[in-house]
N, C-alpha and C positions, 0 to 999 in steps of 0.2 A: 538508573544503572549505577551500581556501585562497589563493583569484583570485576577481576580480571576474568574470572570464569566467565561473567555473564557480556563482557566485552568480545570474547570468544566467539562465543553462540551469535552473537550479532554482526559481527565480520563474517566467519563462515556463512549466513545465511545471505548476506549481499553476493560473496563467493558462487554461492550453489545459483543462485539467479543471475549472476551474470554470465553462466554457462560457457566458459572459457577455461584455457591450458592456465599454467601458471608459464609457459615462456609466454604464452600472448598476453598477459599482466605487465612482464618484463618490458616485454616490447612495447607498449601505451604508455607505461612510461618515462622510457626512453626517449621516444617520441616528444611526448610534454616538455622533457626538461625538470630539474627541479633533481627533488631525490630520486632516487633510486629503487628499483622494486626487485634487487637478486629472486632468485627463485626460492633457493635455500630459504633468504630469511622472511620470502612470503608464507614458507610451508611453516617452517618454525613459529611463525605468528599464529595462524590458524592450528596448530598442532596445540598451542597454548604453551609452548616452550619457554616463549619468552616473552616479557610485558614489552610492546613495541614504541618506538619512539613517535610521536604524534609526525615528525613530517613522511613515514612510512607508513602510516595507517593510513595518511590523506592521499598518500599518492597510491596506494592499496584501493583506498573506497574511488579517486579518480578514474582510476583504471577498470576499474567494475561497473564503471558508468553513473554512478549517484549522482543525483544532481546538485550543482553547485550551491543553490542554495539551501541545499541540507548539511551543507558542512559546516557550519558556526556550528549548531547543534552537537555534529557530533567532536567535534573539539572541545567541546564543554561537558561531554560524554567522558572525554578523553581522562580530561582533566581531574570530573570528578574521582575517577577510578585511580588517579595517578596520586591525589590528596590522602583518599581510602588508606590504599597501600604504604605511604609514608606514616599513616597514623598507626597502624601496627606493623608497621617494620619490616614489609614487603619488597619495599621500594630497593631491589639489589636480587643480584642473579643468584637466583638455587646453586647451592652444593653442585660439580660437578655437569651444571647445564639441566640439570633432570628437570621433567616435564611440572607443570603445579595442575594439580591434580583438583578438580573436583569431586568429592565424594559423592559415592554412590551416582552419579551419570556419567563416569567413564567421558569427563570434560576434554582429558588430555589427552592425548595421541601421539605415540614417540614414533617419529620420522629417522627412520634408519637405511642404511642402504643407497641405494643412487637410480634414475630410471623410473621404472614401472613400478617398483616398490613405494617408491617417494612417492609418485604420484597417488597410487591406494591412498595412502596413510593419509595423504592431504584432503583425499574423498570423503572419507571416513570423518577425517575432522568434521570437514564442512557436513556431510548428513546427521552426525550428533546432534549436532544445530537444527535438527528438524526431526529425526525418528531417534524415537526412546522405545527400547518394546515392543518395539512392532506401532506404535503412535505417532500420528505427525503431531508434532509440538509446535505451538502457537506461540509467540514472542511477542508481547505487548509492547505496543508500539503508543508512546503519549505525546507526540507532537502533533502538529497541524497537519501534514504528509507522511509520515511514516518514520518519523529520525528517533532514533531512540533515547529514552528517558528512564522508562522504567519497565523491567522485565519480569513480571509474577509469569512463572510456565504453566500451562493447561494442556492435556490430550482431548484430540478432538479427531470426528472423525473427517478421514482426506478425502470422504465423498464430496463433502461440507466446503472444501477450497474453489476457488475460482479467483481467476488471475482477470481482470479488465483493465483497460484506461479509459483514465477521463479525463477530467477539466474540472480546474478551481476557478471562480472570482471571486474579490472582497466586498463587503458592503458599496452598493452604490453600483455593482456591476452587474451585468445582465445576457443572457441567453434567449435565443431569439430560435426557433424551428416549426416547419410545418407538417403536418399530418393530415394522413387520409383515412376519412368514417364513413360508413353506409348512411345515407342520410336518410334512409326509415329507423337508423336505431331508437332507443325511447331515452339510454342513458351511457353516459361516457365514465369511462375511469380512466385516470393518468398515475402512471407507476413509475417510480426514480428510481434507481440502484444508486446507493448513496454507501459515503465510508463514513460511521457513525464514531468514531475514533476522536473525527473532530464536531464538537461539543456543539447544539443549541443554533444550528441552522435554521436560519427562519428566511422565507423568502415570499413575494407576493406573485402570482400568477394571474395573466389576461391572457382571454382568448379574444383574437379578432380585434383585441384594442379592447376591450372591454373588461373592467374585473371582475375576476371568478372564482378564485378559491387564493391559498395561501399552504405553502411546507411550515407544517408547525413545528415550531424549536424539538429536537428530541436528543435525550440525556445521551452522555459519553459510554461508548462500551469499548474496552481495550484488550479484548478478546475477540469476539465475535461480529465485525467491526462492520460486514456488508449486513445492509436489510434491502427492503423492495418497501418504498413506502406510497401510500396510495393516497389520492384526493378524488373526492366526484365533481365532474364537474356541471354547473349549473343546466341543466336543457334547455331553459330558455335562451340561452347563449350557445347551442347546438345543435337543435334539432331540425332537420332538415338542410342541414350542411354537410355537403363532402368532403372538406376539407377546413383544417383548424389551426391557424397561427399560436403559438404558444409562445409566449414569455413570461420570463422567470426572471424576478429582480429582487437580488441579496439587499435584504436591511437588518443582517445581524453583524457584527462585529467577527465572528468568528469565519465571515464566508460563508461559502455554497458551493458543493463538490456536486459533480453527475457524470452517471458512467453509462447508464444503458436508460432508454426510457420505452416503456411497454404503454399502447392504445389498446382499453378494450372496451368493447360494447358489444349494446346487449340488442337484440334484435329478435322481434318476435320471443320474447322471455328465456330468450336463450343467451348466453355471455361470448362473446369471442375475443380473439386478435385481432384486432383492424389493423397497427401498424406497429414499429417497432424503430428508434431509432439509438442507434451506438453510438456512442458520442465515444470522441478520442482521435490522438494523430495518425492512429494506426487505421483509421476507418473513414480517409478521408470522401471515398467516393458514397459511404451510407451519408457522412454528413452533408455533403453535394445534395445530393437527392431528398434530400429536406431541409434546403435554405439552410444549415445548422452556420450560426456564427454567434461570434460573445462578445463584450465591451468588457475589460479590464482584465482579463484571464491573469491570472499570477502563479500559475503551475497549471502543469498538462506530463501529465506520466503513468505507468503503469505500477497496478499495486493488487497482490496478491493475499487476500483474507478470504476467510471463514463465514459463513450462515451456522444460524444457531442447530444448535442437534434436532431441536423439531423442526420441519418445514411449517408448520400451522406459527409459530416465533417469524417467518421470515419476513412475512409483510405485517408492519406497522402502519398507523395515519395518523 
């Protein structure tokens, strides 16, 4: 990230997902302590009015729920945008207060009036930050969880979105759940909903205590960031079992993210669902229901991306 415009577009879209007034901002951070979240100068922020001061963007993204340890990131976000601006001579309030404009995406948005007007305008801000055209607009995201770095825009289409949570651990950590199979099946497939965002996940997998297969490293995408990625897993390690212990243990540096995990098998040459399980805090009673727990988890939150425009693109191995 390195414009105030594209600093815009990434506040507003924290904004639009934490689906709250701008008094209820006010009010969280009041609550907290700390600076201050006026209403005025939240709208003004998000309108692109004014470049905002880093302890009001933080109490801005606190207020919107971001998790704490996305904030170094985006301070360094801050930062770099606040250097940008001092190197061509940005860095000091427009003529007159006037909006800074992005060209050509209609970036800015002048907040006038008072009420239900404000609040439009402030709407408005925030959906820029996501439809262009009639387009939901994708905003790359290049950190490990979603913090932003760097913004190249794409239209894509908003069949393509899905919103899930999951769960990270780092090398050395591991996920543990159980599953249930037809035990006439002949073969099993195990499918991860992963955020491919963060780089070269490699993980090894045992069924039953036994090892079976392995997530092989897969390249960074900063667009289209969910896949569905598949492994087979061995029959001789399954066949004629009802039920299958699964562990998964991170030996990449970069971690191991999972959001949903789909069983299928094949029975009598036919392919099915046998089980499905959702991983996340939102899902605690799916995870109940399959033993689901981890060793070293270092983030658990919700995060909204894109599948590629082909569905035949969504599952990878």
């Amino acid at each position: 990230m390195g414009s105030h415009a594209e600093l815009v577009r990434v506040l507003a879209e924290q904004f639009a997902r934490a689906d709250v007034s701008l008094r209820e901002l006010e009010s969280r951070a009041d609550r907290a302590g700390g600076a201050r979240l006026p209403r005025a100068t939240c709208a003004d922020m998000l309108a692109g009015r004014r470049f905002p001061k880093k302890a009001v963007m933080l109490a801005f993204l606190r207020a919107c729920r971001v998790p704490e340890q996305q904030i170094p990131a985006w301070e360094r976000a801050w930062e770099r945008v606040r250097i940008t601006r001092m190197a061509i001579g940005e860095d000091r309030e427009p003529p007159g207060g006037a909006p800074l404009a992005d060209q050509g995406t209609a970036e800015a948005v002048t907040v006038r009036g008072s009420g239900g007007s404000r609040q439009r305008a402030v709407l408005l801000a925030a959906l820029v930050a996501v439809v262009v055209s009639g387009a939901v607009i994708a905003l790359s995201v290049r950190s490990r969880h979603g913090v932003p770095e760097d913004l190249p825009v794409r239209t894509m289409d908003p069949g393509h979105l899905v919103t899930d949570d999951g769960r990270a651990f780092p090398r050395g950590g591991w996920s543990r759940f159980t599953v249930t199979v037809d035990p006439d099946h002949t073969a099993v497939r195990l499918i991860r909903r992963l955020d491919v965002g963060v780089a070269l996940q490699h993980a090894t997998i045992t069924v039953n205590g036994r090892p079976a297969a392995e997530w092989r490293p897969l390249l960074s995408e900063s667009t289209y960031k969910w896949r569905d990625q598949v492994v087979e897993l061995p029959p001789e390690l399954t066949t004629g079992r009802s039920s299958l212990t699964i562990v998964n243990t991170s030996v990449s540096s970069s971690g191991f993210n999972e959001f949903y995990y789909t069983v299928e098998q094949q029975v009598d040459g036919v392919w099915s669902i046998s089980d499905e399980v959702d991983i996340g805090r939102e899902h605690p009673a799916g995870e109940a229901e399959h033993a689901y727990r981890n060793v070293g988890e270092d983030w658990a939150d919700t995060q909204t991306f894109a599948y590629p425009p082909r569905k035949e693109d969504w599952r990878v191995r």
